[in-house]
N, C-alpha and C positions, 0 to 999 in steps of 0.2 A: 621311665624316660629320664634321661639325663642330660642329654647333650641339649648345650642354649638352644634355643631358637633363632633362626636367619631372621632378622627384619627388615631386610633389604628394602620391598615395598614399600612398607610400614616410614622408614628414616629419610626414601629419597623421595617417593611419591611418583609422577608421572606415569612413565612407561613401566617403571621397575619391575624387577620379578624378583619373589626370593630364589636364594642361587637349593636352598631345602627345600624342598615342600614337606609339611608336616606328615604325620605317618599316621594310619587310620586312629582313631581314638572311639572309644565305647562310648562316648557322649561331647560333642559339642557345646561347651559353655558358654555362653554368654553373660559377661559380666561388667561391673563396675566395682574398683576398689577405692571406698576413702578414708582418709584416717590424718590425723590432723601431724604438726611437723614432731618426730622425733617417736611417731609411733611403730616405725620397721615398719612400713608400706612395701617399702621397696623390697628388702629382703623376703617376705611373704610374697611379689608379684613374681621371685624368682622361683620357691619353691611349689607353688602352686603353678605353675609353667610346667615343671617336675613331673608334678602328679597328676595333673589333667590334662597335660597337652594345649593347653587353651595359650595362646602368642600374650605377652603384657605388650598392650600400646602404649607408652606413656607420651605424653605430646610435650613432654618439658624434654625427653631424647629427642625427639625431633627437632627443636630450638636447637637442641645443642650439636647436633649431626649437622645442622645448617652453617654452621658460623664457619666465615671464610671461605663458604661454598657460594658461586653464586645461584640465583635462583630462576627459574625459567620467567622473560616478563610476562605480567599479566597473572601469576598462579598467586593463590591464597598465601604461600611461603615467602613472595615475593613482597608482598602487600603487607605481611609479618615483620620481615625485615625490615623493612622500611620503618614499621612504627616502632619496632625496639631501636634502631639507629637513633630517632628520635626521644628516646627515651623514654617513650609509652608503655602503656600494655596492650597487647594483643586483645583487641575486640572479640568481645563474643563472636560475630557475624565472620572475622575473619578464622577461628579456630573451626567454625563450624564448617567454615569454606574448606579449609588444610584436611580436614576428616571426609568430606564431599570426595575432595579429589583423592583421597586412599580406601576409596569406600569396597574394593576389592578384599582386603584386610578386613573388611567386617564378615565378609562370605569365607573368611579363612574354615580349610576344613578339620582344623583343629582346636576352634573355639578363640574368643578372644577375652584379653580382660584390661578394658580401659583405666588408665591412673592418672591420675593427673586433668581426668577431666569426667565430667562434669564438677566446675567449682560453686556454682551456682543455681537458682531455681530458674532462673531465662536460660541457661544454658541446657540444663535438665532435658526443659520442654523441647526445645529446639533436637535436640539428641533423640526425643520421640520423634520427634517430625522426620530425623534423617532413617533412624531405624524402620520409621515405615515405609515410608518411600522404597526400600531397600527389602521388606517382607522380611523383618527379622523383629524379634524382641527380646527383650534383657530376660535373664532366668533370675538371676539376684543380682541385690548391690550389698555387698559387703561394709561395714561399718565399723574398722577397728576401734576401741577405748579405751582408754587410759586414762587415771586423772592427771589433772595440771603439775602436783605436786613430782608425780613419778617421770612425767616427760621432763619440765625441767631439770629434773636429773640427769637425765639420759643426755638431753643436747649442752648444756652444759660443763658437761665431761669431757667432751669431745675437745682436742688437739689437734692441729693442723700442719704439716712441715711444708712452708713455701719456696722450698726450691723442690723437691718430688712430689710436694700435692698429697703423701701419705697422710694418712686418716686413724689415729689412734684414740681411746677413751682411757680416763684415770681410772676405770674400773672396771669396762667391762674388755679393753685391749691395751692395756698398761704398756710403754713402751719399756724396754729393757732395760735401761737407762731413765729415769726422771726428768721429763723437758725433753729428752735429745732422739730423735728416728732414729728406729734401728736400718733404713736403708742407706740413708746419706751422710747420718749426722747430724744433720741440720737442727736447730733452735726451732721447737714443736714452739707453736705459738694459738692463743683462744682468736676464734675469731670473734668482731664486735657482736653480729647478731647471735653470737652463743653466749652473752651474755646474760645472766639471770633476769633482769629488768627489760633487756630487747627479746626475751621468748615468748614473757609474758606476753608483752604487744601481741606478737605473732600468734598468739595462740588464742588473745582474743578478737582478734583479728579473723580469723580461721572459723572461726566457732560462731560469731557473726552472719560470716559468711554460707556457712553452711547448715545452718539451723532448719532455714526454710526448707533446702535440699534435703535432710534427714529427714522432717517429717513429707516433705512429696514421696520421697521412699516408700515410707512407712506407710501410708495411705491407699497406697496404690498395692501393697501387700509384697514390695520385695524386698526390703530391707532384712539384713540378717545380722544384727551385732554380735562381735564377737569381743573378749578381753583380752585385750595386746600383753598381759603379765607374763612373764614369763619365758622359758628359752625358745628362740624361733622355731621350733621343732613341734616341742607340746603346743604353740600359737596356730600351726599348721594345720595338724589333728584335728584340732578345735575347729578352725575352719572348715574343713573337710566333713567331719559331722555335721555339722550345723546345714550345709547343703546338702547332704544326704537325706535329711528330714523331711527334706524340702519336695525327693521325688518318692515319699516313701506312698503308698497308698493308704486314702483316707479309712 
């Protein structure tokens, strides 16, 4: 499987339908991915899409599919926007509300694999409470790692061009040119929170936050860490066995 997945449902909510429907798959996943900033989360939620058919929700697409949209009154997106206008964060109560209303998306018959959320252990819980409601449960939650040292590498490498928004690294996507896009030209610029001193924050920050989440995981017997080192390929693999383990017969 190759081609992206429609997430029409998934991005607009309501009535939506995807314009795809997935195509039969030898097993429905059920997942969660977390992995802290600068671990290829993201790049993993696409190759694993790939390989197992299973939709990536991320709820940070959804924010951003929203913006400039407006939102129906009264829905969970609506009540989102609102508190980021504000300059808030989006409440527990209301992301769990935005997932309520796409809860069709969770009965996808291609499996799903949530990113971006659960961030915390009220959130966790709460994500129990919808998946039952709903007569589904998690098969794994995935746990990329990295230490500190090797991600502030990674995101601190990183280059930005603001006038096309292109995305380079000093090592691992070197621009042609030193400083300068090879799409526009433009003066490649760091952003602040790529900062070595602002990741750190972030990543203690992150780690914080998610501690108590890792071990509910792990407790509960679905955690599956994996080592983010290496080319997103061999990371892939890795992953893929690790949940093969998972339905092998005791």
């Amino acid at each position: 499987m190759s081609t992206p997945r429609d997430r029409t449902a998934w991005l607009q909510g309501g009535d939506a339908v995807c314009i795809q429907p997935p195509t039969t798959v030898q097993r429905a996943w059920h997942l969660v991915l977390l992995g802290p900033p600068g671990v290829g989360k993201g790049t993993q939620a696409e190759l694993l899409s790939n390989a197992l058919g299973a939709c990536p929700l991320s709820t940070g697409d959804v924010f951003r599919a929203a913006k400039g949209r407006a939102a129906a009154p009264g829905s969970a997106m609506a009540l989102a926007q609102a508190q980021m206008n504000r300059g808030e964060l989006v409440t527990d109560s209301t992301v769990i509300a935005l997932i309520r209303e796409r809860h069709q998306c969770l009965h996808c018959s291609g499996g799903f694999m949530l990113d971006g959320f659960p961030r915390t252990l009220a959130q966790a819980q709460a994500l129990d409470r919808v998946l039952s409601a709903e007569s589904l449960q998690l098969d794994a939650v995935i746990s990329y790692e990295l230490p500190n040292d090797q991600l502030i590498a990674r995101l601190s490498g990183r280059r930005v061009c603001p006038q096309c928004k292109a995305v380079f690294h000093t090592v691992n996507r070197p621009p042609r040119v030193a400083g300068v896009c090879d799409q526009c030209g433009g003066a490649l610029v760091q952003r602040p929170d790529d900062q070595p001193e602002a990741i750190a924050v972030r990543l203690a920050t992150y780690a914080e936050a998610t501690a108590p989440l890792v071990n509910y995981y792990r407790e509960h017997g679905l955690l599956v860490s994996v080592v983010a080192d290496g080319e997103p390929l061999d990371i892939v693999a890795r992953t893929l066995d690790a949940l093969a383990e998972r339905v092998l017969p005791a």
